[in-house]
C-alpha positions in Angstrom: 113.6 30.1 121.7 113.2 31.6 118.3 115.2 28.7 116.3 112.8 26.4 118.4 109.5 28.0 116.8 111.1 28.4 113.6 111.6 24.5 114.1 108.3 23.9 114.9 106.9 25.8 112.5 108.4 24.4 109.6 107.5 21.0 110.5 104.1 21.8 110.6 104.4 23.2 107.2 106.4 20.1 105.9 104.0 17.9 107.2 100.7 19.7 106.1 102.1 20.1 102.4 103.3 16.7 102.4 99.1 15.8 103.1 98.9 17.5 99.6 101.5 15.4 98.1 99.7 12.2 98.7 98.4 10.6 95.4 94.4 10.6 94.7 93.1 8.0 93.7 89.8 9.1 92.5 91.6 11.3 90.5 94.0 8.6 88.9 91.5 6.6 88.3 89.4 8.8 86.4 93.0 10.3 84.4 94.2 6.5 83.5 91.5 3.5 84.4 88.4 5.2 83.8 88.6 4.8 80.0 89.1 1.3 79.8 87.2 0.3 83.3 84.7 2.7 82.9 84.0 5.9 85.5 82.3 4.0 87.6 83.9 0.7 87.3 81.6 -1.1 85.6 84.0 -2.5 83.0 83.4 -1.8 78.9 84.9 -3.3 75.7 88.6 -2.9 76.6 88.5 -3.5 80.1 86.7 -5.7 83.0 84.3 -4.3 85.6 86.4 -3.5 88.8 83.0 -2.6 90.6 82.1 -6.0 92.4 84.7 -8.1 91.0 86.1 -10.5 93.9 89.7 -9.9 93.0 89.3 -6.2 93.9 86.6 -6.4 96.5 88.3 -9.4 98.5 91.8 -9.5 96.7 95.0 -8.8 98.6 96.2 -4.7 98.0 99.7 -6.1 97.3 98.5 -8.3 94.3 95.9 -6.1 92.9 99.0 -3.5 93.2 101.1 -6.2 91.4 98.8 -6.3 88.3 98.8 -2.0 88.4 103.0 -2.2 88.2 103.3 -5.0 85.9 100.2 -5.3 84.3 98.7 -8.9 82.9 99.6 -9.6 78.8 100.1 -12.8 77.3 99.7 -15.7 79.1 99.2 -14.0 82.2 95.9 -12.3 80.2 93.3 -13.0 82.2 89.9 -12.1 80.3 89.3 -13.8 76.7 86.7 -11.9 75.7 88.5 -7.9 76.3 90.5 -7.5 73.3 93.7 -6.4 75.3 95.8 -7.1 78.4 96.4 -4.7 81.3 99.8 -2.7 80.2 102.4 -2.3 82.6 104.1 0.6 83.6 101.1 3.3 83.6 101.6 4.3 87.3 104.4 4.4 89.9 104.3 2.5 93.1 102.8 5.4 94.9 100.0 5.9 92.7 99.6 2.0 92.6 99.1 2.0 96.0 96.3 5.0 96.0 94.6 3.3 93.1 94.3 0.4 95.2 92.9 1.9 98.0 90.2 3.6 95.7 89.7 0.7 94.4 88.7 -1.2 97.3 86.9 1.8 98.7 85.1 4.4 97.3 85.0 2.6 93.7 83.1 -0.1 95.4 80.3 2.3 96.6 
């Protein structure tokens, strides 16, 4: 009886704290998009508005999260008139997929 609450118990503590692992995407955004995208997503001189643009607000999360992992440089550069591409490698696949659900979500509000 006792190793069966001590069981239980530390699955509810291994679940809860694993609630608290979970990446935030508000918070990413405002640590590592914000600067170019702007806090609000309404783009500025070194990055495109992500507030209302079609490829976030009716894009698919996996290639939204595509362009987060591997970014968009060269030929794959996708707006002329921003200076530089999208660099790669800025978040893990974790945080890619948070950001994309910010994104999508409360970014869009």
């Amino acid at each position: 009886m006792i190793r069966q609450t001590l069981l239980i118990g530390l699955m509810i503590l291994f679940l809860t704290a694993q609630a608290g692992w979970a990446a935030d995407g508000a918070k990413l955004y405002a640590e590592k998009c914000a600067a170019c995208h702007g806090a609000k997503g309404e783009g500025g001189p070194t990055g495109p508005a992500l507030k209302g643009n079609p490829f976030i607000t009716r894009g698919k999360p996996v290639d939204i999260k595509k362009v987060l992992l591997e970014g968009r440089q060269g030929p794959d550069k996708k707006y002329p008139n921003i200076p530089v591409g999208m660099p790669k490698g800025l978040v893990s696949d974790a945080e890619a997929d948070a950001l994309v659900k910010h994104m999508q979500g409360d970014l869009q509000k």
